[in-house]
N, C-alpha and C positions, 0 to 999 in steps of 0.2 A: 504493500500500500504506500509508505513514504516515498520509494523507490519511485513508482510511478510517479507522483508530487514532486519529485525533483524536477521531471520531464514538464509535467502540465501545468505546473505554475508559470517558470518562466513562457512558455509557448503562449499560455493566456496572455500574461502581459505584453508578446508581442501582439498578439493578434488583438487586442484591446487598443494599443498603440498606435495601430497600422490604422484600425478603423476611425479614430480619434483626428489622427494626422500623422499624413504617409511623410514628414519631413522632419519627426523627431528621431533625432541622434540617438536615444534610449532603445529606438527599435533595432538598431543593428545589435546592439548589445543583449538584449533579451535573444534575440535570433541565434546569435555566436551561442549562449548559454545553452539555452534547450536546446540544439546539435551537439555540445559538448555532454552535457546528460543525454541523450539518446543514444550519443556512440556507447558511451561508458554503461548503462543500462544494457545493452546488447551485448557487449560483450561481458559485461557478468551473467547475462543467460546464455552465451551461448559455450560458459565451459565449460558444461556438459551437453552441447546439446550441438551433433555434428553436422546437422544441417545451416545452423549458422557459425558454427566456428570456423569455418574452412572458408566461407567468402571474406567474415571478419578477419580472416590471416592474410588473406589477398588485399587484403584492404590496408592492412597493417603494412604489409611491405611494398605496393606502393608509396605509400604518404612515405617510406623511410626512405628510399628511393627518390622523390620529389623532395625530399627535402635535403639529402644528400648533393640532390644534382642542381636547386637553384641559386647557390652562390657564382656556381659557372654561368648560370643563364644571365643573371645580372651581370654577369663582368663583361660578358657577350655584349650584351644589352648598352650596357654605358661603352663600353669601345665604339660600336655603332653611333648613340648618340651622341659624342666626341666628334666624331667625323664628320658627321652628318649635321649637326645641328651648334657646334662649336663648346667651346668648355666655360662655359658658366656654371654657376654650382648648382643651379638649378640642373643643368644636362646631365655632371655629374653622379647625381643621388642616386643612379641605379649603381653605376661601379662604385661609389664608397659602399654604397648596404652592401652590395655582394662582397669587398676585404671587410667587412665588419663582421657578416655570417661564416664567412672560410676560416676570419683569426679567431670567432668568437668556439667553433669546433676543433680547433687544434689546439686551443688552450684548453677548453674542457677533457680532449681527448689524454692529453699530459697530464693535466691538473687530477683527476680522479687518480689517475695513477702512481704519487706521489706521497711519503709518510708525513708529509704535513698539513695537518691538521687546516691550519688555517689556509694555503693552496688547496685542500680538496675543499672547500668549505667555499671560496672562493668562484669556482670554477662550476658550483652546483649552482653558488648564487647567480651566478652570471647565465647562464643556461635555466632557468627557472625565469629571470628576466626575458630572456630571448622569446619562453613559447610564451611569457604572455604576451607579450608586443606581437608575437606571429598570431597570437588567438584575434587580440586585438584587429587589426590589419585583414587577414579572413574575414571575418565578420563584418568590415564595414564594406569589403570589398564585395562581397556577396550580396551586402544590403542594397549597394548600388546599384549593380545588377539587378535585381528586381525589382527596385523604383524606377529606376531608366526604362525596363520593358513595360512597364502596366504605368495606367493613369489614364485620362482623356487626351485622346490624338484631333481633337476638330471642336467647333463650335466656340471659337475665341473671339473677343472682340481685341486683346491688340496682342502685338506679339514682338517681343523684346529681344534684341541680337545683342547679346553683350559682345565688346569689342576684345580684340586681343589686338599683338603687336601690327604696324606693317612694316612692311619692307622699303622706305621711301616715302613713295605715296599711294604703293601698289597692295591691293589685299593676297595676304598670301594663301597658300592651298589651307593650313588649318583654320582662318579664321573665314574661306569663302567656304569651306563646307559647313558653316553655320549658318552664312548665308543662303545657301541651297535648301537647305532644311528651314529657313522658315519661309522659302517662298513656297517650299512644297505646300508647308500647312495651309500659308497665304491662300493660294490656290485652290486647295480643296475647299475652303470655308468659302472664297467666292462662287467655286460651281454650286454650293449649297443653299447660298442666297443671301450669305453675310457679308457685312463690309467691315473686315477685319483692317487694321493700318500696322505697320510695321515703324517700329523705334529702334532706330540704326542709335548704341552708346558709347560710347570715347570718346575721351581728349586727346590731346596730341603730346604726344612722347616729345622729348627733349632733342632727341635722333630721328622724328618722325616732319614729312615738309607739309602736313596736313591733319586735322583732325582725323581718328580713328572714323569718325561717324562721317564725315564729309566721304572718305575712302569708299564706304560700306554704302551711301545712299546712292555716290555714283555707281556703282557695283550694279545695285540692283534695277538702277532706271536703264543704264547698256540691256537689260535684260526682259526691260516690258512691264516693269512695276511701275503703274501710276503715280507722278511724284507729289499726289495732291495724299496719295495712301502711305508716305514715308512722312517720319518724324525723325527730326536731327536733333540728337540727346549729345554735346559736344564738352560736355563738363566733367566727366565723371573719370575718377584717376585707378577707381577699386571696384571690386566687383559686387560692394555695399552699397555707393554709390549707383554705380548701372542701375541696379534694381530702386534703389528710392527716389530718385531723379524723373526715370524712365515711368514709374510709375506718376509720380507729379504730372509728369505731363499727358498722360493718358486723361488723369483726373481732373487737368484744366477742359483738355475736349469734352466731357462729360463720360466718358469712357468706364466707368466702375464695375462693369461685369468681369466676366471671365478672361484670364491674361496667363500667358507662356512665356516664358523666360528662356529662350535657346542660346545654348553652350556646347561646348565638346562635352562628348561621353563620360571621361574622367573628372569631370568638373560641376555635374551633373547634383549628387548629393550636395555636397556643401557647397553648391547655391543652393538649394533648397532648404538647408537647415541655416544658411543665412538670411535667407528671405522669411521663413519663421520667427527668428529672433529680433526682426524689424517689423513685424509685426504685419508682414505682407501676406495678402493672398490670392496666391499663384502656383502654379505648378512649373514643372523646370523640363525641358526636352532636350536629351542630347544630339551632336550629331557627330559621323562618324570618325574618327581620328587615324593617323599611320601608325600601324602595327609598333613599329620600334620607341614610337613616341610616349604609350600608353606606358609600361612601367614606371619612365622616373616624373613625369606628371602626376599617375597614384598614388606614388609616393612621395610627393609633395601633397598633393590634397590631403595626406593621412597625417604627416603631421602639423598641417594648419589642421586638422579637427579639434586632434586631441592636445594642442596647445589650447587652445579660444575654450575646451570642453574638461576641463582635468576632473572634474566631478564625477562626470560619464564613467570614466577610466579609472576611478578611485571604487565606483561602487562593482563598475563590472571585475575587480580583482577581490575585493571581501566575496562577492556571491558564489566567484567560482571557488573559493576558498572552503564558503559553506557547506556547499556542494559535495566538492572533494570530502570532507569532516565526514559529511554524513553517509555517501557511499562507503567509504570506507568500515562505517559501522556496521552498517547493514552486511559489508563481506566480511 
């Protein structure tokens, strides 16, 4: 009976959460928990029971496997991004995580093995840090993933293109794949019979010969959007800004109904759990990003979360602690 209660409490509170509002932070962490209790509940049934033990093994050596082999992937990963996209620290974050997960395993793998006390103590703690950060990290990643796929796709009245860098005064491939994405909605809400308007937002970078939103309006007028249906949001330096600005100006048109806030994919949640905590309401729609680009991006959004959120990440390390306490009693 408690065994079960470990699983259906948290799973309640996400799915209480999710109904509430799909853009609180607490829902990835209820989600992380009750997966972590359902794996662990499974496999305390299943050792005696060989119809689940044997996929739970396959399962088990996987994960060790994947976890084994993703400090290569990241270092892969950040080489690519280096070349490709140049060395700013932001580029970097996939190759430091990946020498932080390789040093953080080779010093665990020494450190247990060692008659002192306080190195093997050490080396537990430091590895005991790492799967929470990785429990962490999964779980928001996941979260996103299924806020990005579900929500309402149509029926807007305006629709917000947060800006990202340019190149000059040219939009580049990731921030015109945002624009694609909202003339798509654009469009669909026209054949439907709405008159949706679209809020092109940025200022102009210090290295930029134009406003982000002047870039972004021309973009879309080359392209057949009515320039009577674009709004030029030209002030906004953060992605705070974008949304409370962008909004104002919807709200000077009389505009108060339903609004989309389109980003890349990876950027997707935390706009959304910023747009919550400004007390906006809107929903967030990703659009698609380059393969090599999405690692150290998510991992820049992961930790602008759980910087701006340490509450989040204080309760979700007591629960799993709880957790843990009690399973253990129960075996």
């Amino acid at each position: 009976m408690l065994a079960g209660l470990l699983f259906l409490i948290p799973a309640m509170f996400f799915v209480v959460g999710v109904f509430r509002d799909r853009r609180r932070l607490s829902n990835a962490v209820w989600l992380g928990i009750a997966l972590v209790m359902a794996l662990l509940l499974l496999a305390e049934a299943g050792r005696d029971n060989p119809v689940l033990s044997l996929p739970l093994f396959l399962a088990f050596v996987l994960a060790v496997l994947g976890l084994l082999l993703l400090p290569l992937a990241l270092l892969a990963n950040g080489l690519v991004m280096v070349r490709r996209e140049g060395r700013s620290l932001g580029n970097l974050l996939s190759l430091l995580a990946g020498l932080a997960l390789l040093g953080e395993m080779v010093y665990f793998v020494w450190g247990i093995s060692q008659p002192n006390d306080w190195i093997r103590g050490s080396a537990i703690g430091l590895f005991l840090v790492s799967a929470y950060i990785a429990f962490l990290f999964v779980s928001l990643l996941l979260y996103s993933v299924i806020y990005g796929r579900t929500g309402r796709r149509h029926g807007f009245d305006g629709i917000v293109v947060l800006g990202a860098g340019l190149i000059g005064d040219q939009v580049p491939r990731l921030l015109a794949n945002r624009l694609d994405r909202a003339m798509r909605l654009y469009h669909r809400d026209r054949e439907a019979g709405r008159s949706p308007v679209i809020v092109v937002s940025g200022g102009q970078g210090s290295d930029e010969q134009v406003s982000e939103a002047f870039a972004m309006s021309e973009y879309l007028l080359e392209r057949g959007v009515p320039d009577d249906d674009i709004v030029l949001e030209d002030q906004a330096t953060t992605t705070e800004e974008n949304l409370r600005y962008s909004k104002a100006l919807l709200a000077e048109r009389g505009l108060n109904g339903r609004v989309v806030a389109v980003t890349n994919n990876y950027h997707v949640f935390r706009t959304a759990v910023l747009s919550r905590k400004q007390g906006l309401r809107l929903q967030v729609i990703g659009a698609p990003t380059a393969w090599y680009f999405v690692p150290s991006a998510f991992l820049r959004e992961f930790v602008a979360l759980l910087v701006r959120n340490p509450v989040v990440h204080g309760l979700a390390c007591a629960l799993l602690m709880a957790g843990g306490l009690a399973l253990t009693q129960i075996g």
